[in-house]
C-alpha positions in Angstrom: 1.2 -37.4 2.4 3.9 -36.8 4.8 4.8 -33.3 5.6 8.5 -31.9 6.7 9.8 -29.2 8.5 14.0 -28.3 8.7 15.9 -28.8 12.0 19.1 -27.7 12.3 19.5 -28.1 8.1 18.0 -31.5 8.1 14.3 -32.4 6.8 12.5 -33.9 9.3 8.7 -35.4 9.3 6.3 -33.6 11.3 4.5 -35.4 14.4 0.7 -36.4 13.9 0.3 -33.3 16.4 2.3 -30.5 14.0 0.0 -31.7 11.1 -3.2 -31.3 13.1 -2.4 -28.1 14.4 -1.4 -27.3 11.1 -4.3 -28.6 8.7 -6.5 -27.0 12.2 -4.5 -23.6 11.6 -4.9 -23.5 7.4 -8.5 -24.1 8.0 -9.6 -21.5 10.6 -7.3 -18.9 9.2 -9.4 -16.6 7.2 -8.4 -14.4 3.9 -7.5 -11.3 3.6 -10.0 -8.9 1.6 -8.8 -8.0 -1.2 -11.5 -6.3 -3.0 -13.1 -3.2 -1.1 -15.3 -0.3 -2.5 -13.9 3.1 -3.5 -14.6 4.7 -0.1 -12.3 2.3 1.6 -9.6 2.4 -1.2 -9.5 6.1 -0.2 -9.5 5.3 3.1 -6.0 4.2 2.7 -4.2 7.2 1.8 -3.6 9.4 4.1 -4.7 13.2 4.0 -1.0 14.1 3.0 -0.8 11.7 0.5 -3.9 12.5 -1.0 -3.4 16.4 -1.3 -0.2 15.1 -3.4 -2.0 13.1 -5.2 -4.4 15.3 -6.0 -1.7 18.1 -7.4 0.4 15.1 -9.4 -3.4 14.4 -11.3 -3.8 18.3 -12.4 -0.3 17.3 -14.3 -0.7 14.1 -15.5 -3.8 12.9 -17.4 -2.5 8.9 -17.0 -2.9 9.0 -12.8 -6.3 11.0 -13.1 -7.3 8.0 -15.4 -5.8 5.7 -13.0 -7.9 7.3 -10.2 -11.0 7.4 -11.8 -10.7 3.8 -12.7 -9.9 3.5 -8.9 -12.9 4.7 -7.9 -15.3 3.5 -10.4 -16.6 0.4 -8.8 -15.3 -2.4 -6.5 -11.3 -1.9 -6.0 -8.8 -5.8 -6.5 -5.1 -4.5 -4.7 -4.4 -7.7 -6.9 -5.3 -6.1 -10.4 -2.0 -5.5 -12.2 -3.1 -1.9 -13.0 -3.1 -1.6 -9.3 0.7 -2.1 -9.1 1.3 0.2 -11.8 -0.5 3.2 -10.4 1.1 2.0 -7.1 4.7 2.5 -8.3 3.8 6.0 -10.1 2.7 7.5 -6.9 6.3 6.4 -5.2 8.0 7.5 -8.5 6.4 10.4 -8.3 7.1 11.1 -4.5 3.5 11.0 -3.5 4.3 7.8 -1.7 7.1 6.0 -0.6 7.9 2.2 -1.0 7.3 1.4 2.4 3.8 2.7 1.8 3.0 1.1 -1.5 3.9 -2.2 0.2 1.6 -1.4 3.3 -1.3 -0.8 1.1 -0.7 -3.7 -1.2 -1.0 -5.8 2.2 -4.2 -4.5 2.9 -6.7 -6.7 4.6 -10.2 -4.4 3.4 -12.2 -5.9 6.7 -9.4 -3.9 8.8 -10.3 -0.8 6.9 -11.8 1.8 9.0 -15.6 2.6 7.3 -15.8 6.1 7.7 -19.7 6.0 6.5 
């Protein structure tokens, strides 16, 4: 299979050297984590955030569900609930965009363990 790149609008093949350094690059690269434990899911809120938070779930019965579901065992930033309690919290002003982007990004082996 040949592989392309675009120069200057026009597809061009990739030298043998590109597609080494590439196939090299897609093999050493690791994943992100996308599955961490409660403690590092509330890890990444920060203590501002979390004092909302905490108010907004005294009013609303659906985001204290949400939490506890959180919180009950391992944590996927790729479960679709996850994007729904995400968007919530920035509708609510708990959180802004920028931040429900930058936790939906999250890498769980950069999370700090505070154990």
């Amino acid at each position: 299979m040949t592989m392309h790149k675009i120069v200057n609008g026009q597809r061009v093949d990739l030298t043998q050297a590109e597609v080494e350094a590439f196939e090299a690059a897609s093999e050493t690269a690791p994943s992100p984590r996308r599955v961490g434990t409660p403690r590092e899911f509330l890890a990444l809120f920060t203590a501002t955030e979390w004092g909302n938070f905490h108010t907004l779930r005294q009013s609303s019965s659906e985001m204290d569900l949400w939490l506890s579901k959180a919180v009950s065992g391992d944590f996927s930033l790729d479960h679709p609930d996850v994007s729904v309690g995400l968007s919530a919290l920035v509708s609510a002003g708990v959180i802004t965009t920028a931040r429900e982007v930058e936790i939906l990004s999250t890498d769980f082996d950069t999370v700090e363990n505070t154990e």
